[in-house]
LOLUMFI-294379 format. One record per residue (C-alpha): residue in three letters; x, y, z. Coordinates in nm, 2 decimals. Layout:
LOLUMFI-294379
{residu ALA, east X, north Y, up Z}
...
END
This chain:
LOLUMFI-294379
{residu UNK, east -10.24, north 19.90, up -0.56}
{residu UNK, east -9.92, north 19.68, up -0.65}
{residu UNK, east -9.70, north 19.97, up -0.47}
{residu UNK, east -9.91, north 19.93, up -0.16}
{residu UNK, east -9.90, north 19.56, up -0.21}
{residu UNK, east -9.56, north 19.59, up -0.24}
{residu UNK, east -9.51, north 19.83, up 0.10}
{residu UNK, east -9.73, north 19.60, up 0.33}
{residu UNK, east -9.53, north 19.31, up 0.25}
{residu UNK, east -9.16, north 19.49, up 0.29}
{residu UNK, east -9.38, north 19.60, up 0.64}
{residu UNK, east -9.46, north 19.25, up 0.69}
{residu UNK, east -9.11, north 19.11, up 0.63}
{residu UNK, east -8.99, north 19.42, up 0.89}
{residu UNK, east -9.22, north 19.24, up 1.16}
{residu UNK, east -9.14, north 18.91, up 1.08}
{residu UNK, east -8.72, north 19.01, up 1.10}
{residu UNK, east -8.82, north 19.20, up 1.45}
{residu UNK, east -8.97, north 18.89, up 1.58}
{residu UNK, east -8.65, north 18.67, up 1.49}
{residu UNK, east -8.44, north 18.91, up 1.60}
{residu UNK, east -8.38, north 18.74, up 1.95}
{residu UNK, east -8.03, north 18.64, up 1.85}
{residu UNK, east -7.73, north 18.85, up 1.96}
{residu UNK, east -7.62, north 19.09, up 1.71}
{residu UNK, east -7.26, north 18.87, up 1.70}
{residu UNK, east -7.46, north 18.59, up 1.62}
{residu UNK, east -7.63, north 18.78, up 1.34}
{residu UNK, east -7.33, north 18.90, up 1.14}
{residu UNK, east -7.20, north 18.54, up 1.18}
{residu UNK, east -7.47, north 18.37, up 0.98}
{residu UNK, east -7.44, north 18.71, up 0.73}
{residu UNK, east -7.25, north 18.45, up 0.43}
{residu UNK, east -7.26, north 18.58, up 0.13}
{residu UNK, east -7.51, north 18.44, up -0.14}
{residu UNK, east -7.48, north 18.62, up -0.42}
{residu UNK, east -7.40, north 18.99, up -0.62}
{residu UNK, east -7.61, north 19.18, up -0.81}
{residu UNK, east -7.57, north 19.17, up -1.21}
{residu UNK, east -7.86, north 19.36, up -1.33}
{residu UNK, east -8.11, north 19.59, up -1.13}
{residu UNK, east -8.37, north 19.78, up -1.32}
{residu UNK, east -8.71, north 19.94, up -1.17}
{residu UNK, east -8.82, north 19.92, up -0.81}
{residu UNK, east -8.63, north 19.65, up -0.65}
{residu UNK, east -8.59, north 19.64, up -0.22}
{residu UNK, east -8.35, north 19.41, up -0.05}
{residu UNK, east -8.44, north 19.34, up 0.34}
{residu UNK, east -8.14, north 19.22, up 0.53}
{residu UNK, east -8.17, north 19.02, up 0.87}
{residu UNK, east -8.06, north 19.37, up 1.05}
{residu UNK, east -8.38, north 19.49, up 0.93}
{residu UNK, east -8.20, north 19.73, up 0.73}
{residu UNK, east -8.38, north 19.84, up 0.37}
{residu UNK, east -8.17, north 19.88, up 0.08}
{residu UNK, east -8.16, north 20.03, up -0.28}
{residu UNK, east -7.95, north 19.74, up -0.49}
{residu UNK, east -7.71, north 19.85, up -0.74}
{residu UNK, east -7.47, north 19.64, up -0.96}
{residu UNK, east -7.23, north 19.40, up -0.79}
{residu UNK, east -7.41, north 19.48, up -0.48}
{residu UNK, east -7.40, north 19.16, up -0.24}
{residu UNK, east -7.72, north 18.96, up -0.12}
{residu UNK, east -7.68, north 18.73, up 0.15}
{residu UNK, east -7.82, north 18.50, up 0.33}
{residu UNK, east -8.09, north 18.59, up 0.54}
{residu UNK, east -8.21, north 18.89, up 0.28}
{residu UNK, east -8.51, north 18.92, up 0.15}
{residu UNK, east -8.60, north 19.07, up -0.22}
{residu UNK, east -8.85, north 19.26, up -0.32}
{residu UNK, east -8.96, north 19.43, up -0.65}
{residu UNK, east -9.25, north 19.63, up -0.77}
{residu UNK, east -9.42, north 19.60, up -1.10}
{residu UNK, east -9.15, north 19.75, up -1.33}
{residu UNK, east -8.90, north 19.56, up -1.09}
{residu UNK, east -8.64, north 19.34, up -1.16}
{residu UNK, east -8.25, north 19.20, up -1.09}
{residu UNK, east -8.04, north 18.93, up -1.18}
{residu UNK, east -7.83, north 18.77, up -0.89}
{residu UNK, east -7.49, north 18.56, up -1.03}
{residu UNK, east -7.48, north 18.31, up -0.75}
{residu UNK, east -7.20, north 18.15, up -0.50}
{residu UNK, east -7.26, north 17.81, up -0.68}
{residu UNK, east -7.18, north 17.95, up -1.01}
{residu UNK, east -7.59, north 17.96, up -1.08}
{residu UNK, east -7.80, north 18.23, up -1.19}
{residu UNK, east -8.13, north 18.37, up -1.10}
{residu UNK, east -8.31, north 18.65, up -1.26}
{residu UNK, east -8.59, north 18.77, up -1.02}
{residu UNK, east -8.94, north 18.90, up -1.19}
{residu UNK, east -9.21, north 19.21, up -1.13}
{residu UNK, east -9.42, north 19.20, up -0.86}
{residu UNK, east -9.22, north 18.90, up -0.65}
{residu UNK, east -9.14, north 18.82, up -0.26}
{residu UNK, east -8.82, north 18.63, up -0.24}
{residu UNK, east -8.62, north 18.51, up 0.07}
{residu UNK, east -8.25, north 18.32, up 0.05}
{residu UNK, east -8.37, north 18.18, up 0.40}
{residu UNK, east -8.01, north 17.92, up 0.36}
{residu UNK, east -7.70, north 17.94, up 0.11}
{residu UNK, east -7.39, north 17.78, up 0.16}
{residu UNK, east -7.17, north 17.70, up -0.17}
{residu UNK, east -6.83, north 17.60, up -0.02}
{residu UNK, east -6.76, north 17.35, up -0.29}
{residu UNK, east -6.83, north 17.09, up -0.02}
{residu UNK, east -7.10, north 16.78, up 0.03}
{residu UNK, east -7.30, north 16.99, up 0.22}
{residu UNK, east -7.34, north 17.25, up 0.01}
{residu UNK, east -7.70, north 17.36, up -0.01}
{residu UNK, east -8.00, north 17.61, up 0.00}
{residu UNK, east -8.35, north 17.69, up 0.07}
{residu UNK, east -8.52, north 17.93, up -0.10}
{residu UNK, east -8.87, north 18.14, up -0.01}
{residu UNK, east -9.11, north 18.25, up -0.23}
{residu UNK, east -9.41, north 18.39, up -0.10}
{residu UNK, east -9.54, north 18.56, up -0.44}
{residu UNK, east -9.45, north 18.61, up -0.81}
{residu UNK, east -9.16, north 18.45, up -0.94}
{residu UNK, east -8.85, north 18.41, up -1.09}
{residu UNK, east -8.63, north 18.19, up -1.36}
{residu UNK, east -8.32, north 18.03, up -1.21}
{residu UNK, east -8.01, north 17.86, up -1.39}
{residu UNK, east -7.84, north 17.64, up -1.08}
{residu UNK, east -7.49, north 17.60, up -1.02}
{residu UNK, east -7.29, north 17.28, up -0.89}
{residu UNK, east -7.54, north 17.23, up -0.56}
{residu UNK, east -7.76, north 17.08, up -0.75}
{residu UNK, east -7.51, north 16.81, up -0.92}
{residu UNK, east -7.57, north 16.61, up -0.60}
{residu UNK, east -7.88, north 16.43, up -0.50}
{residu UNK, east -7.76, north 16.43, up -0.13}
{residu UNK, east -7.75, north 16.84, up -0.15}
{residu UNK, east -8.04, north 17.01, up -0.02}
{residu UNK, east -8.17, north 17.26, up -0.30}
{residu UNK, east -8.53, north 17.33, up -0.21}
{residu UNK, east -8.78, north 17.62, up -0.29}
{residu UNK, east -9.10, north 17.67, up 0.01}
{residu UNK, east -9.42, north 17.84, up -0.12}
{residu UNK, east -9.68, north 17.90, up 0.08}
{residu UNK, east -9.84, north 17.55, up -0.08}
{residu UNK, east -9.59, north 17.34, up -0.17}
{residu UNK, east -9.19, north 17.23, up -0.14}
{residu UNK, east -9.02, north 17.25, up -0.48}
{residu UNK, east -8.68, north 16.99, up -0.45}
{residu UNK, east -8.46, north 17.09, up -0.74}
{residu UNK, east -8.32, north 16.81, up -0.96}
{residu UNK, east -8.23, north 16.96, up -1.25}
{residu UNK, east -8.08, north 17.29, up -1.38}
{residu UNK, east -8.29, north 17.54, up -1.56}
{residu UNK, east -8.65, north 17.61, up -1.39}
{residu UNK, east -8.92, north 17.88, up -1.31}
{residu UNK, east -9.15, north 17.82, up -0.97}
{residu UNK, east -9.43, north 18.09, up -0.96}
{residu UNK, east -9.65, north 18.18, up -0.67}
{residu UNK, east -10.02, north 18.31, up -0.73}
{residu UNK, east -10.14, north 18.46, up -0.41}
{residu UNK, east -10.53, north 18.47, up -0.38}
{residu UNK, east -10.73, north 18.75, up -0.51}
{residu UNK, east -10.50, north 18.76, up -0.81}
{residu UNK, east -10.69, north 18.77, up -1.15}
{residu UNK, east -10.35, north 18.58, up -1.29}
{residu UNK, east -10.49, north 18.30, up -1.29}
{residu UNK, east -10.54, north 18.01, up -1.00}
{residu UNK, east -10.43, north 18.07, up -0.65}
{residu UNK, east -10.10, north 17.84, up -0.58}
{residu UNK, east -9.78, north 17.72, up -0.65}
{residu UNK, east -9.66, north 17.67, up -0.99}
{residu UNK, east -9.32, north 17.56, up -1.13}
{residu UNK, east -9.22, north 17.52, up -1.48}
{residu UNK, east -8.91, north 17.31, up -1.56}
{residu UNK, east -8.70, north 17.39, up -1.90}
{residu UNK, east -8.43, north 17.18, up -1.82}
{residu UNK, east -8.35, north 16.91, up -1.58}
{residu UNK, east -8.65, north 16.76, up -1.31}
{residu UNK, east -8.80, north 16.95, up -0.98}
{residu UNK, east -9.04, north 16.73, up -0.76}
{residu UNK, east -9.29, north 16.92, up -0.58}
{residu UNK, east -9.42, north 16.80, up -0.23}
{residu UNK, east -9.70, north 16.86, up -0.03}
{residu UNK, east -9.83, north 16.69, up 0.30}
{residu UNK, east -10.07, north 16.49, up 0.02}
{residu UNK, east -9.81, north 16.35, up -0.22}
{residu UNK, east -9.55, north 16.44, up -0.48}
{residu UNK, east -9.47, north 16.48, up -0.85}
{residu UNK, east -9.18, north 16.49, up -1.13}
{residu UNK, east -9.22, north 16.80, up -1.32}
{residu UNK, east -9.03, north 16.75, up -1.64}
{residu UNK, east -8.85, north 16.95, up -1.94}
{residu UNK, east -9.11, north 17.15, up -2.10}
{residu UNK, east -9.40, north 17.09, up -1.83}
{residu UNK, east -9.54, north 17.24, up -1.54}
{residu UNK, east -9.67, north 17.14, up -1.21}
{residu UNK, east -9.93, north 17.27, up -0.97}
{residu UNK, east -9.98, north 17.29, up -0.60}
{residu UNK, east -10.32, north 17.50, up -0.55}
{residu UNK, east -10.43, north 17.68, up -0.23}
{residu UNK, east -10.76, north 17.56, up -0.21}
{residu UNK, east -10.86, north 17.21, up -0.09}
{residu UNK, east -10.60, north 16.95, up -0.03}
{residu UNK, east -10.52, north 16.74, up -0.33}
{residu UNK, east -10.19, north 16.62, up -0.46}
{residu UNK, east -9.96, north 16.85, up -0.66}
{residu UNK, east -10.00, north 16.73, up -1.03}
{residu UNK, east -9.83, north 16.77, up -1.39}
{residu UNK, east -10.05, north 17.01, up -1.59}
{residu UNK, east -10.20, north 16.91, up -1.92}
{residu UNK, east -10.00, north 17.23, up -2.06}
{residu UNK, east -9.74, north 17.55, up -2.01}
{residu UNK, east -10.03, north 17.76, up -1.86}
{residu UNK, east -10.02, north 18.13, up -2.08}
{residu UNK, east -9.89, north 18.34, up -1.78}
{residu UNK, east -9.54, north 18.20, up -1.79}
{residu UNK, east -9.42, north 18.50, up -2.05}
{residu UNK, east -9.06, north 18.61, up -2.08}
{residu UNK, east -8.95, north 18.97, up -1.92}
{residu UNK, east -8.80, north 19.23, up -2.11}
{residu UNK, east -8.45, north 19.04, up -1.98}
{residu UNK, east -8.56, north 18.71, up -2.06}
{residu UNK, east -8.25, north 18.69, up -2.33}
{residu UNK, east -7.98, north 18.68, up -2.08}
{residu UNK, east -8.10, north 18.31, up -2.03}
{residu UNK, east -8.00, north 18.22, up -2.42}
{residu UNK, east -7.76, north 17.97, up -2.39}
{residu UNK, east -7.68, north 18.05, up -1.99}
{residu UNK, east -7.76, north 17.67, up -1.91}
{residu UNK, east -7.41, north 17.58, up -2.13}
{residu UNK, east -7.21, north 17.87, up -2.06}
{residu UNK, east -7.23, north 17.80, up -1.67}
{residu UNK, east -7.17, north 17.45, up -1.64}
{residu UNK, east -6.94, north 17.48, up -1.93}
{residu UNK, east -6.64, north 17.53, up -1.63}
{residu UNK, east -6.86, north 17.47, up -1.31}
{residu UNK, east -6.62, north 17.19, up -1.23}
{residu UNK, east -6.36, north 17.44, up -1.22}
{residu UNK, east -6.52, north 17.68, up -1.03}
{residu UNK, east -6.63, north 17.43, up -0.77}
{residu UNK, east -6.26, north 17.28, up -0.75}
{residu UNK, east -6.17, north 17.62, up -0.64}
{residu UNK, east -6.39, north 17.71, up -0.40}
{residu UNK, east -6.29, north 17.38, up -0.26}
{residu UNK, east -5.91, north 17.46, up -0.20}
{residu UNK, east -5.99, north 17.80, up -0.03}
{residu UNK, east -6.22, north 17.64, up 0.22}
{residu UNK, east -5.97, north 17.38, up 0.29}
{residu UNK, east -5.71, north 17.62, up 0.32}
{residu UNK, east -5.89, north 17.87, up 0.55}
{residu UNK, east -5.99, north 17.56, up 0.75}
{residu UNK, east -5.60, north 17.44, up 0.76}
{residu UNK, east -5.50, north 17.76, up 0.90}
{residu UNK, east -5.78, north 17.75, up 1.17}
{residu UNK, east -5.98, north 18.01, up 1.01}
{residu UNK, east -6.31, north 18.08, up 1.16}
{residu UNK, east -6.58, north 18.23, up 0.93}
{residu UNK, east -6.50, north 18.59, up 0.86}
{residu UNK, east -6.78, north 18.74, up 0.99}
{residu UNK, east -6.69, north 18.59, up 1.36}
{residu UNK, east -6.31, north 18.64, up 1.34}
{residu UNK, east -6.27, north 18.98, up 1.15}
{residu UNK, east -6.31, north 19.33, up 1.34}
{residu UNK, east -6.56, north 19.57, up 1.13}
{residu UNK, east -6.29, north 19.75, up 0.92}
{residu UNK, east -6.16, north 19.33, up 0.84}
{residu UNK, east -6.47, north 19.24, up 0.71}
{residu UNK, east -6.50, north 19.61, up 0.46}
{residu UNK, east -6.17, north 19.46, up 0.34}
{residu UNK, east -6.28, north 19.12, up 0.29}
{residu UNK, east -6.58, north 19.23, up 0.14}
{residu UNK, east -6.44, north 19.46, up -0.06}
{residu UNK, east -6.20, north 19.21, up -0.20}
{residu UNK, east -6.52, north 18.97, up -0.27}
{residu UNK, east -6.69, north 19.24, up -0.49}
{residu UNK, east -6.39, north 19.30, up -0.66}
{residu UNK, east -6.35, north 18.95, up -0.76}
{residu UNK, east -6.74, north 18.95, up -0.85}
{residu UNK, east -6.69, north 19.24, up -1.08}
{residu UNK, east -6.39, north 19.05, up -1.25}
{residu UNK, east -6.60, north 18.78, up -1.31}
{residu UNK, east -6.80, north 18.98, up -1.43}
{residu UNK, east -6.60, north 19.18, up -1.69}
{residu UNK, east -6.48, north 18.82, up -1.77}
{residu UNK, east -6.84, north 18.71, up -1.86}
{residu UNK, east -6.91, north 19.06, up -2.01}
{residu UNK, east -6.58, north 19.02, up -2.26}
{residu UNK, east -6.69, north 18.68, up -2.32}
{residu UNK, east -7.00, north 18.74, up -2.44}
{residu UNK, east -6.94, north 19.09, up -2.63}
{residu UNK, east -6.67, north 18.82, up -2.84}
{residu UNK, east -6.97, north 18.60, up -2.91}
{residu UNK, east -7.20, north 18.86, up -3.03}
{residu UNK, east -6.88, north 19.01, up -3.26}
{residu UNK, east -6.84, north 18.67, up -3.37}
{residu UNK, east -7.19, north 18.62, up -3.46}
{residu UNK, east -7.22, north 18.96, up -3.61}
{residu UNK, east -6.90, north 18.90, up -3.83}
{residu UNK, east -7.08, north 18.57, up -3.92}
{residu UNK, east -7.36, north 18.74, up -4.03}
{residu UNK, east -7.19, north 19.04, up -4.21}
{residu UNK, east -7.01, north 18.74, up -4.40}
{residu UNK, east -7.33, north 18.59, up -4.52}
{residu UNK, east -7.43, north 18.89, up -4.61}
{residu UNK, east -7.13, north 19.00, up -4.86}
{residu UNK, east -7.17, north 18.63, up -5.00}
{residu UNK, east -7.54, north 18.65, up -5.04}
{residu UNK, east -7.46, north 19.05, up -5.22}
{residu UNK, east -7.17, north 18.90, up -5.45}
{residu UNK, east -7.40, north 18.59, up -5.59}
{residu UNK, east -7.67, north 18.83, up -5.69}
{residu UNK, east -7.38, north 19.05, up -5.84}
{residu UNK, east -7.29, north 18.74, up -6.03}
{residu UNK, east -7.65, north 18.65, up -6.13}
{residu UNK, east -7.71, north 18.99, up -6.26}
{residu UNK, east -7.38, north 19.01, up -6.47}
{residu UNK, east -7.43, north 18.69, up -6.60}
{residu UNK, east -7.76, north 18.81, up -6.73}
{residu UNK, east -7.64, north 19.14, up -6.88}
{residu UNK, east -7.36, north 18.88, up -7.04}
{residu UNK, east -7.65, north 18.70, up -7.20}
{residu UNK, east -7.84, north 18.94, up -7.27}
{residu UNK, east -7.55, north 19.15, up -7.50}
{residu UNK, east -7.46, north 18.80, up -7.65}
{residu UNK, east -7.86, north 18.78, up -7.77}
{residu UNK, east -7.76, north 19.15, up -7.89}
{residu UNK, east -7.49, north 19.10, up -8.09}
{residu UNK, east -7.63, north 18.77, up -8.25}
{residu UNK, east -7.96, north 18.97, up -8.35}
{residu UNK, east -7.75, north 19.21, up -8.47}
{residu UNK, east -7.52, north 19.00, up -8.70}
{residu UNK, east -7.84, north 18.83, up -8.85}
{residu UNK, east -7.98, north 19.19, up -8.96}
{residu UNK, east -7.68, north 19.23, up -9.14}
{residu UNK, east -7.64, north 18.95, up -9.32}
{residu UNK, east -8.02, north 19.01, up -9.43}
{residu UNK, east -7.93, north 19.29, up -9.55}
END
């Protein structure tokens, strides 16, 4: 059933592309900006571009804007972002990147769709800005994105998960959800609720509700809040110079400017600079876990040589008790 769940909506989102596919094709491979590259792919996991074209996702694949993503119920992929963010995309989940820009500009921004399941997402420098548009649409609610580290889920009705609606769990930072009734501040360690049903106001629930488990990838998001924003700055700073320069030089965007074989070799060079990145992170972290390992191989060898010592101070006492019982018996007899 979840495959065939899973086939009607990639048919759905096929429709849906056809009927917004008025545009001239120039115009489509203009708004074709790249949002983000593929870091980890495992199970059944679709992307649906705005040329209506399917595709299998491997690593350092590129999404961009105007995709859709897919997976089925062993699916899953982690997406490392053009704002430095992070987004790890769960089973059974209907995800659009409707907007992305990440420019290192004031109007950096993006929208986000999610019609069902749900993913965990570790922002980058768009959201540093209250005047930057970071939102995520639902079928029940708009989720605006304060804060950094946060998990919006989508119930669809006739699931047995639990209540039909929007949910969104916050672990660090603030989102506020909005619906045409009202809005709410969903803090660190709660979680909000937008329901299908009826038309109340979204509203902070009393607790974490049980469905909001970890996936067999959940440990990638260990300590990702500090590692990212640890040089985001940086990052940004960059990205910042090379839109200034391309715009100096009277660059128009890529897609618009370059003949097909340009933008291969543009994109090429992107992916390349992804997978650096990437090896850079990889390196980084295998250095942590050595570091941690020789950390714990150290407290191990210490913990080994006090026993040592405990035990050889016992046999020490134990001989000394020797010999003394000895030298009494002999001077008994």
């Amino acid at each position: 059933m979840r495959r065939l769940a899973l086939s009607l909506s990639l048919a759905f989102l096929t429709l849906f592309a056809s009927a917004q596919g008025a545009a001239a094709p120039g115009d489509q491979a203009a708004e074709r900006a790249l949002a983000g590259t593929v870091s980890l792919v495992e199970g059944d996991v679709r992307f649906l571009g705005s040329d209506q074209q399917v595709r299998r996702p491997k690593l350092n694949d590129p999404l961009y804007q105007g995709d859709s993503v897919l997976t089925g119920s062993d699916g899953e992929v982690h997406l490392d972002m053009q704002d430095g963010g992070y987004i790890g995309v769960r089973p059974n989940t209907n995800m659009s990147v409707d907007e992305f820009k990440a420019e290192g500009g004031a109007d950096d921004g993006f929208l986000i769709g999610l019609l069902q399941g749900s993913f965990r997402a570790v922002t980058g420098w768009i959201t540093r800005s209250g005047s930057r548009r970071a939102e995520i649409r639902t079928p029940t609610a708009t989720i605006g994105i304060r804060g950094t580290d946060y998990e919006p889920m989508v119930i669809p009705e006739g699931s047995k998960a639990g209540e039909p609606g929007t949910y969104n769990r916050v672990n660090i930072g603030e989102t506020e959800m909005r619906t045409k009734e009202g809005s709410v501040i969903v803090r660190p360690n709660q979680a909000g609720f937008a329901p299908y049903r009826g038309a109340p106001r979204p509203r902070v629930l009393e607790r974490v509700p049980a469905f909001f488990k970890p996936t067999r990838n959940e440990k990638r998001f260990e300590g990702l809040h500090q590692r990212i924003h640890q040089h985001l700055e940086e990052r940004r700073q960059q990205r910042t110079q090379q839109t200034e320069q391309r715009r100096r030089q009277g660059a128009k965007p890529a897609a618009a400017q370059k003949s097909a074989g340009g933008q291969r070799i543009e994109q090429r060079r992107r992916e390349q600079l992804q997978r650096e990145e990437g090896q850079k992170q990889r390196r980084i972290q295998q250095a942590e876990k050595q570091a941690r390992r020789r950390e714990a191989q150290g407290q191990a060898e210490e913990h080994r040589r006090k026993i040592q010592q405990q035990e050889h101070a016992k046999a020490a006492k134990k001989a000394e008790r020797a010999e003394r019982g000895k030298r009494r018996a002999e001077k008994r007899e």
